[in-house]
C-alpha positions, 0 to 999 in steps of 0.5 A, spaced: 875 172 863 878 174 869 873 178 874 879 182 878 877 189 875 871 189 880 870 187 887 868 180 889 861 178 889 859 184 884 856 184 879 859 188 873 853 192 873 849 196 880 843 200 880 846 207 883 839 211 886 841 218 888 836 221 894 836 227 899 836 222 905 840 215 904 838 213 910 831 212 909 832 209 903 836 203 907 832 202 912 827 201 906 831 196 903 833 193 909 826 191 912 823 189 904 828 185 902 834 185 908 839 187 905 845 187 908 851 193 908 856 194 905 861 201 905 859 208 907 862 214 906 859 220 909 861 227 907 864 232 914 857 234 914 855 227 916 851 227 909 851 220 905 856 221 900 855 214 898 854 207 901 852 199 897 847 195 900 846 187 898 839 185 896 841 177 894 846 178 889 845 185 887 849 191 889 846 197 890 849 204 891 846 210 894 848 217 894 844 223 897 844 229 891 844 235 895 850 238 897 854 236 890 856 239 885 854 234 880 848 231 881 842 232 885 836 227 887 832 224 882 827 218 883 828 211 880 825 205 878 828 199 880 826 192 878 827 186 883 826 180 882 823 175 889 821 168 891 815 171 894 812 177 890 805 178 894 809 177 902 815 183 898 809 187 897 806 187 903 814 188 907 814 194 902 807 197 904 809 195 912 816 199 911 812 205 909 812 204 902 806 206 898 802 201 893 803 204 885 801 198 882 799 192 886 801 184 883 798 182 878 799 178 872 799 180 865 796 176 859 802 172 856 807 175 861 809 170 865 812 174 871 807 176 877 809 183 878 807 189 883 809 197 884 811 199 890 813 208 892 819 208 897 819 214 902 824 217 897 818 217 891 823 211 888 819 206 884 820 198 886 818 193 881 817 187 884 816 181 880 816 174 881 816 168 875 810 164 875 809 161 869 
């Protein structure tokens, strides 16, 4: 099947999280898991009508809510996959991120998982594949 219905180096499928302020959710993302930019769009009232950061090979979009007449901000959870699960967590709490659920590994779970609030009250779980 031909990929030309989407831009190159997307998935077919992209978390979208609405939040009041985009810009805290980037710098976040940008110090827990270096996430590159991609395109922004900013409303006349320099707002964050919508931007797409890269986190490996997953394209996320932002929006702030407030100031539309469609969708207001909501939390979200998101679940990441990462190398290192313990270091990620750690970024994420040094970014400002606050701990929900620290890694651990469940019995007959073969992922090590970990729970982490950022700045916006978006849950990110963090997980990595031991076993």
């Amino acid at each position: 099947m031909s990929d030309h219905f989407k831009p190159e180096g997307y998935t077919s499928v992209s978390p979208y999280v609405v939040v009041e302020d985009a810009q805290r959710v980037i710098d976040f993302l940008s110090a827990v898991f270096e996430t590159t930019d991609l395109r922004r769009y900013e409303r006349p009232n320099g707002s964050i009508m919508h931007v797409e950061v890269r986190l490996d090979d997953t394209v996320i979009m932002l929006g702030e809510g407030p100031d539309t007449d469609t969708v207001s901000a909501f939390t979200s959870m998101v679940h990441v996959y990462v190398p290192d699960v313990d270091a990620t967590y750690q970024r994420a709490l040094k970014a400002g991120g606050v701990s929900v659920q620290d890694p651990l590994q469940q019995e007959d779970d073969p992922d090590q998982r970990g729970i982490v609030e950022d700045p916006e009250g978006n849950l990110w779980v963090l997980a990595t594949r031991i076993g």
